[in-house]
C-alpha positions in Angstrom: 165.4 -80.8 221.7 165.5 -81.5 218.1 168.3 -80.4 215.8 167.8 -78.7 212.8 168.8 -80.1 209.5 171.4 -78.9 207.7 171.1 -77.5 204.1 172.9 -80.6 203.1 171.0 -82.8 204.9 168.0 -80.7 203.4 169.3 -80.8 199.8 169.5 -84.9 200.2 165.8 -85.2 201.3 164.4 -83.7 197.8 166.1 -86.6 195.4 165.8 -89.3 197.7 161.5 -88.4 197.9 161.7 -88.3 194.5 163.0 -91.7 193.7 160.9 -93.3 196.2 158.1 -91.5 194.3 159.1 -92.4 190.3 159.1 -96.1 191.8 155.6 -95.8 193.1 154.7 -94.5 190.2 156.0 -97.2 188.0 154.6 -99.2 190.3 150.7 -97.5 189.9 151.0 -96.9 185.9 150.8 -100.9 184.7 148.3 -101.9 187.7 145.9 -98.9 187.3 145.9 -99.4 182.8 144.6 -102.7 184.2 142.0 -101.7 185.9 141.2 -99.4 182.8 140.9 -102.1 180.4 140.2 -105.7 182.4 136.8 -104.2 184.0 135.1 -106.4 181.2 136.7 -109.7 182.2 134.3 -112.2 182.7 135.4 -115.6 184.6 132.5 -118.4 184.3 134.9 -121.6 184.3 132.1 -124.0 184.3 131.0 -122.8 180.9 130.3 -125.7 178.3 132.9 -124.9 175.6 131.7 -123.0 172.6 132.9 -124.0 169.5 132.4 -122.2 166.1 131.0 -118.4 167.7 127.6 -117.6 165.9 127.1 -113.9 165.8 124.1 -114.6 168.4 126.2 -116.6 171.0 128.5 -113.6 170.7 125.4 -110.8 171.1 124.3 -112.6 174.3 127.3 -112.3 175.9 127.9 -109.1 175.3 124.9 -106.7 175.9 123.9 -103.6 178.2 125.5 -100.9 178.6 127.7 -100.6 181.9 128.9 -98.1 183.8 131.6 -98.6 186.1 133.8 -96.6 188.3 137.2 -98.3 190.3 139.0 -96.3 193.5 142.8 -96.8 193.8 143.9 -97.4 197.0 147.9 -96.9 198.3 148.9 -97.4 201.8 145.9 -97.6 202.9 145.1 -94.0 201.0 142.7 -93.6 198.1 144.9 -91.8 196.1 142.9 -92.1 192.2 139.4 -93.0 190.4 138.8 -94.8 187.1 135.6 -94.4 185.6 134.8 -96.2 182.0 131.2 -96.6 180.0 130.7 -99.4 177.2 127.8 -98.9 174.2 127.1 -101.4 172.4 125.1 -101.1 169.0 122.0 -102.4 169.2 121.5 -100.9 165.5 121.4 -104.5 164.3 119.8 -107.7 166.2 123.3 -108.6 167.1 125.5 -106.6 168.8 129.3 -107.1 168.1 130.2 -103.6 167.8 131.2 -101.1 171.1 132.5 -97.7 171.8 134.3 -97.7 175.1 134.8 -94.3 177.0 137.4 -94.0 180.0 138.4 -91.4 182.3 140.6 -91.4 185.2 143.1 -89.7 187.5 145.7 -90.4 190.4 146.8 -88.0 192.8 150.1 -89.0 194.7 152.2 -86.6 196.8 152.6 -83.3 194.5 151.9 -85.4 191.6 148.8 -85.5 189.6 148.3 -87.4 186.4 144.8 -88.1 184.5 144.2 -90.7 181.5 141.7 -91.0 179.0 140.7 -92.9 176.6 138.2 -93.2 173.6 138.3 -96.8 171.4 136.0 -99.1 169.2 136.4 -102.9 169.1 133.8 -105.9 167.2 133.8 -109.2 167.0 135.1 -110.8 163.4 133.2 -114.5 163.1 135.4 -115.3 160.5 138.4 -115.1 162.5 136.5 -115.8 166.0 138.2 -113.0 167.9 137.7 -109.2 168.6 139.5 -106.2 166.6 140.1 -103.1 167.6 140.1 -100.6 164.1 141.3 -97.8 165.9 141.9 -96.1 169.9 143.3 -92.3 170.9 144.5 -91.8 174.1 145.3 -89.2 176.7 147.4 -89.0 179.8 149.0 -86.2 181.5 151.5 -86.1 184.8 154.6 -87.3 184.7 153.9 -89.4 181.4 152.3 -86.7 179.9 151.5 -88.0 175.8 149.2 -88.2 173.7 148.8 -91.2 171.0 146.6 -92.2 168.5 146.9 -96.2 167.0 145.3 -97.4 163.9 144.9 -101.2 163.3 144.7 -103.4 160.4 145.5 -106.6 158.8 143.2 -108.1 160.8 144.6 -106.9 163.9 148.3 -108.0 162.8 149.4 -104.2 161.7 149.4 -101.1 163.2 150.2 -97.0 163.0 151.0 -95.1 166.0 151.0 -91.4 166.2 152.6 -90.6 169.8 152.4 -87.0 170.0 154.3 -86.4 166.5 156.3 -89.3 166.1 154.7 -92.0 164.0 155.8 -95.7 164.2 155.0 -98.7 162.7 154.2 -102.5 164.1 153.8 -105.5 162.6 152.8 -108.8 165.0 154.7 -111.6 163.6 151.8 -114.5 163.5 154.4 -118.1 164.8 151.7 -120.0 166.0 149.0 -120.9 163.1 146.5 -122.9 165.3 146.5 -120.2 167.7 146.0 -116.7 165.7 143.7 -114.8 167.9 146.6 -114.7 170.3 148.6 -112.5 168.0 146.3 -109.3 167.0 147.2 -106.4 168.9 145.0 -104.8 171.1 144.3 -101.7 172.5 143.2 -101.7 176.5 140.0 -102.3 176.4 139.3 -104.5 173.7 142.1 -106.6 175.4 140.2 -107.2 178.3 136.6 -108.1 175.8 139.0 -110.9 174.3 140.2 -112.2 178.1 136.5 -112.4 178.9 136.0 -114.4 175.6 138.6 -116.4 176.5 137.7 -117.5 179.2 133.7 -118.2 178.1 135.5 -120.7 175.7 136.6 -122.6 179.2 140.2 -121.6 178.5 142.5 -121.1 181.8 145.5 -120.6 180.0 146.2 -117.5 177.5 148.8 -115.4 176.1 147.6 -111.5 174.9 149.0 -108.8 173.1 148.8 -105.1 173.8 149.5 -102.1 171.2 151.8 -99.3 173.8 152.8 -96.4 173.2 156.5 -97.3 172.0 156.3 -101.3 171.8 154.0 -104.2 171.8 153.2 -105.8 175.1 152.6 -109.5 175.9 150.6 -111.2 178.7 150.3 -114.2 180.0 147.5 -115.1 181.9 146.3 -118.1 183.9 143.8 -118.3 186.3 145.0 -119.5 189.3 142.1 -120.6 192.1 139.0 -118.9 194.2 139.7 -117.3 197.0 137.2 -115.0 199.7 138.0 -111.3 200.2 136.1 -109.1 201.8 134.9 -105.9 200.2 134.0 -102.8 202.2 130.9 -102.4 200.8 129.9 -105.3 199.8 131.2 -108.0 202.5 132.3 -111.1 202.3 132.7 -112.2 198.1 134.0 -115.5 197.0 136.3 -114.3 193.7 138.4 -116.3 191.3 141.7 -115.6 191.6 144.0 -114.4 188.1 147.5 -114.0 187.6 150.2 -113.2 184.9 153.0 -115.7 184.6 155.1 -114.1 182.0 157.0 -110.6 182.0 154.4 -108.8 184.2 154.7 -111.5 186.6 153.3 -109.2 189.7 149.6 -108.5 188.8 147.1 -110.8 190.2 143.6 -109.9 189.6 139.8 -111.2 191.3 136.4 -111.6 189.3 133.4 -111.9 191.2 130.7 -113.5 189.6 128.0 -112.0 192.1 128.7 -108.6 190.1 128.4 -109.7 186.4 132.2 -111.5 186.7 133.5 -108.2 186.7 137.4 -107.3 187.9 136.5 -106.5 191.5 140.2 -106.0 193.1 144.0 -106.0 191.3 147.3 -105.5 192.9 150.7 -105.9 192.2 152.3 -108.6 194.3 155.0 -106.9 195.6 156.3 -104.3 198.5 154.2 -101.2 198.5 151.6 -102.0 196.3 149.0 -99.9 195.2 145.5 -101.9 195.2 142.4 -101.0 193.0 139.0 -101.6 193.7 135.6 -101.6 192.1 133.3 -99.6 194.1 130.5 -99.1 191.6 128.6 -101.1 189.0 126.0 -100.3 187.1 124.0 -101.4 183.2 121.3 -100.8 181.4 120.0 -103.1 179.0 117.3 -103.2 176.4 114.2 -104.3 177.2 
């Protein structure tokens, strides 16, 4: 016979769900913005390396547009989607310019949050890096805001708008010979300078990111291949990614059987929630 819990022991159960639930949650939000901007990261580390970017080397590498949709796994539990779209212009013979949609949402326990995302990046030859000129962004749930970011100064400036509040940033440029590493990005345009990155043979790389309320840095090296197997497509030999700096726990895999795109990211820790890519499409001009 089981006893029946006190209103104490009733009143104890609430907060104690709760925290276990606002540290999965801070545990989902940096892995799943990832997914929504490194699902462009391409990883071909036998490529000769480029040196002065034409705008044509540039336009071959980045062409079609793609469609691609991620599932979030926890405990075993698909508990969110991401879907995200890149255009490219093909106004001109070379494209350098994109518009990048994203949608997504995460259901976990009584909690339900949703994030979108609209942003336009190109690729500056004189400075051999992309720019993002301006992003919006969406989420509601528990981090419910909604922030707008204009860029300038060649990346090195910015002015965000989160909800009311407006706040400026200015990227401090240390390292002369290395300046591309110091123009903030927005998510997704972040992920189209990893994936130049690493065309350029580079296997070391530091990133920054324009948030909400501060400037984020990553640094990312990529670490060894490694098989996993995917439940629908099998068996996939991936290169394995991970960040070495402050967001030490996110390891990411590229498959180069589907376009080097992010095919699986965790956090590498207890309880982890693990995305995957579960749909890949793109279209390209004939």
């Amino acid at each position: 016979m089981h006893a029946t819990p006190s209103k104490a022991q009733s009143n104890m159960v609430k907060p104690n769900m709760t925290k276990l639930t606002n540290k999965i949650l801070k545990a989902l939000t940096p892995l799943c913005l990832l997914a929504f901007f490194l699902v462009d990261f391409t990883s071909q580390l036998h490529a000769n390396v480029m040196g002065s970017l034409t705008a044509k080397t540039i336009s071959d590498f980045h062409q079609c547009d793609k469609d691609f949709e991620y599932d979030v796994y926890f405990l075993g539990k698909k508990v969110g989607y991401l879907h995200r779209q890149i255009k490219w212009d093909n106004s001109k013979p070379t494209a350098t310019k994109a518009t990048v949609a994203s949608y997504g949402e995460v259901t976990f326990l009584w909690l339900d949050s949703t994030y979108q995302q609209q942003s336009a990046m190109h690729y500056s030859p004189q400075y051999q890096h992309f720019l993002t000129p301006r992003f919006s962004q969406k989420l509601t749930g528990i981090k419910s805001r909604e922030m707008v970011a204009e860029i300038s100064d060649n990346g090195l400036s910015s002015r965000v708008t989160l909800d009311t509040k407006v706040s400026q940033y200015q990227q401090k440029n240390e390292e002369e010979n290395n300046k591309e590493n110091h123009a903030l990005y927005d998510l997704d345009t972040l992920g189209a300078q990893i994936r130049l990155n690493l065309l350029q043979g580079n296997t070391r790389f530091n990133l920054s990111r324009q948030a909400s309320k501060k400037v984020e840095r990553y640094q990312f090296e990529v670490a060894e291949q490694e098989v996993i197997i995917h439940e629908k497509w099998g068996e996939l030999t991936a290169i394995k990614v991970v960040e070495v700096g402050e967001h030490e726990n996110i390891v990411l895999w590229f498959s180069s059987k589907h376009d080097h795109q992010l095919i699986k990211a965790e956090l590498d820790m207890i309880f982890s929630p693990v995305v995957w890519l579960s749909h890949f499409s793109k279209q390209c001009d004939t």
